[in-house]
C-alpha positions, -999 to +999 in steps of 0.1 A: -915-023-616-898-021-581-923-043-569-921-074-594-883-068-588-891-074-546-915-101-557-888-120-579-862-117-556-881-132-527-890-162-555-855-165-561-842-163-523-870-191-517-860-214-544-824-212-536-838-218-497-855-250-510-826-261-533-800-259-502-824-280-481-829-308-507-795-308-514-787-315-478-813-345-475-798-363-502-762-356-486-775-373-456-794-395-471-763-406-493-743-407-459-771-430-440-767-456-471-729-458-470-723-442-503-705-409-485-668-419-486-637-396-482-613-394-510-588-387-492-556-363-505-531-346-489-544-308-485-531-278-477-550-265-440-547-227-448-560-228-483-587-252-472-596-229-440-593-195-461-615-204-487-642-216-461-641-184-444-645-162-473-673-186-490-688-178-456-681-144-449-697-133-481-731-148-465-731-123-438-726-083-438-706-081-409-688-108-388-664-115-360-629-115-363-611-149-372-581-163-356-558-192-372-536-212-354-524-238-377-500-267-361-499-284-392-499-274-434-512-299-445-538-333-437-547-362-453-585-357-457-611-353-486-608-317-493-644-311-505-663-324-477-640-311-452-650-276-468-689-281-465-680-292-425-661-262-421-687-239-435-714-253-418-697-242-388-677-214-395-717-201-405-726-216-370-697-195-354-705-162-373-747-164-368-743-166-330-710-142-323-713-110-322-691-082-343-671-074-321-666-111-309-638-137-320-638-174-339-606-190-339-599-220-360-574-248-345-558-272-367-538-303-349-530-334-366-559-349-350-583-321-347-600-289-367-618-267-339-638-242-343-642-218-315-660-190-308-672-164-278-707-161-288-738-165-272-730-201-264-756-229-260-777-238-230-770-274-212-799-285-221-794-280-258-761-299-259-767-338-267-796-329-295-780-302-315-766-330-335-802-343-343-816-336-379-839-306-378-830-296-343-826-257-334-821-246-304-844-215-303-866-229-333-876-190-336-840-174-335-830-197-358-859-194-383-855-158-386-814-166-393-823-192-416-809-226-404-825-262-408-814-277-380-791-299-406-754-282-408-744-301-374-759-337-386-738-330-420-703-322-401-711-354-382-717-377-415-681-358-426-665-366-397-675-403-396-667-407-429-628-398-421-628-419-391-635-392-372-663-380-350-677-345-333-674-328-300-691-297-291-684-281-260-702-246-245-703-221-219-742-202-223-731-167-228-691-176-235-695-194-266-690-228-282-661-250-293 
């Protein structure tokens, strides 16, 4: 019936839920014990960038236009991982911009940035959203259905490359 069909479905969206969160506790579990290392290979940025977005972009109904600017082709970095940072916050980009808003995606030969004129993220907020579990409006954020993880996971990504994480925002202009 209609209704089993509704009932299954919810099942199914609530396994796959669970299954995403577990999945990203051992990541960071795996990072905390020194067992996340890059294998690192030269990659081609667009490719790498492109398939992020459109992993992403099939998550969400409608989005905000993307923007490349690309001063590179390729970087020396584990492909894989690189793609989970990137979709963690190309999501992060898309959940808090609206339509008719803009993410633009920077790629130097020492940075990836992420950009985008969303909503943006209070003062306040700033030196915790890197904190496991931490949401910035638990409620919003429930309802979209984030953890509070994605930020802690491009951090253990970045380390691993040497690297680390800056986030910058204006409330109400957006976040970089």
């Amino acid at each position: 019936t209609d209704r089993s069909r509704d009932y299954f479905r919810r099942i199914n969206q609530a396994a796959d839920r669970t299954t995403r969160l577990v999945e990203n506790l051992l990541f960071l579990a795996r990072s905390d014990n020194g067992v996340l290392v890059a294998n690192r290979h030269e990659t081609d940025i667009a490719e790498l960038i492109q398939g992020a977005v459109d992993e992403v972009g099939a998550s969400f109904t409608s989005h905000p236009t993307v923007d490349y600017h690309f001063e590179v082709q390729t970087l020396h970095l584990d492909g894989e991982l690189m793609h989970r940072a990137l979709c963690n916050l190309i999501s992060n980009a898309y959940r808090h911009t609206p339509e008719s808003g803009m993410v633009t995606i920077s790629v130097s030969q020492t940075a990836i940035c992420v950009q985008d004129n969303g909503c943006g993220i209070p003062e306040t907020h700033l030196p915790h959203v890197q904190e496991r579990f931490y949401r910035v409006d638990a409620s919003r954020s429930r309802k979209a259905g984030g953890t509070g993880l994605g930020l802690s996971i491009v951090q253990s990504i970045a380390a691993a490359h040497g690297g680390d994480v800056t986030i910058t925002s204006i409330e109400g202009a957006g976040t970089t």
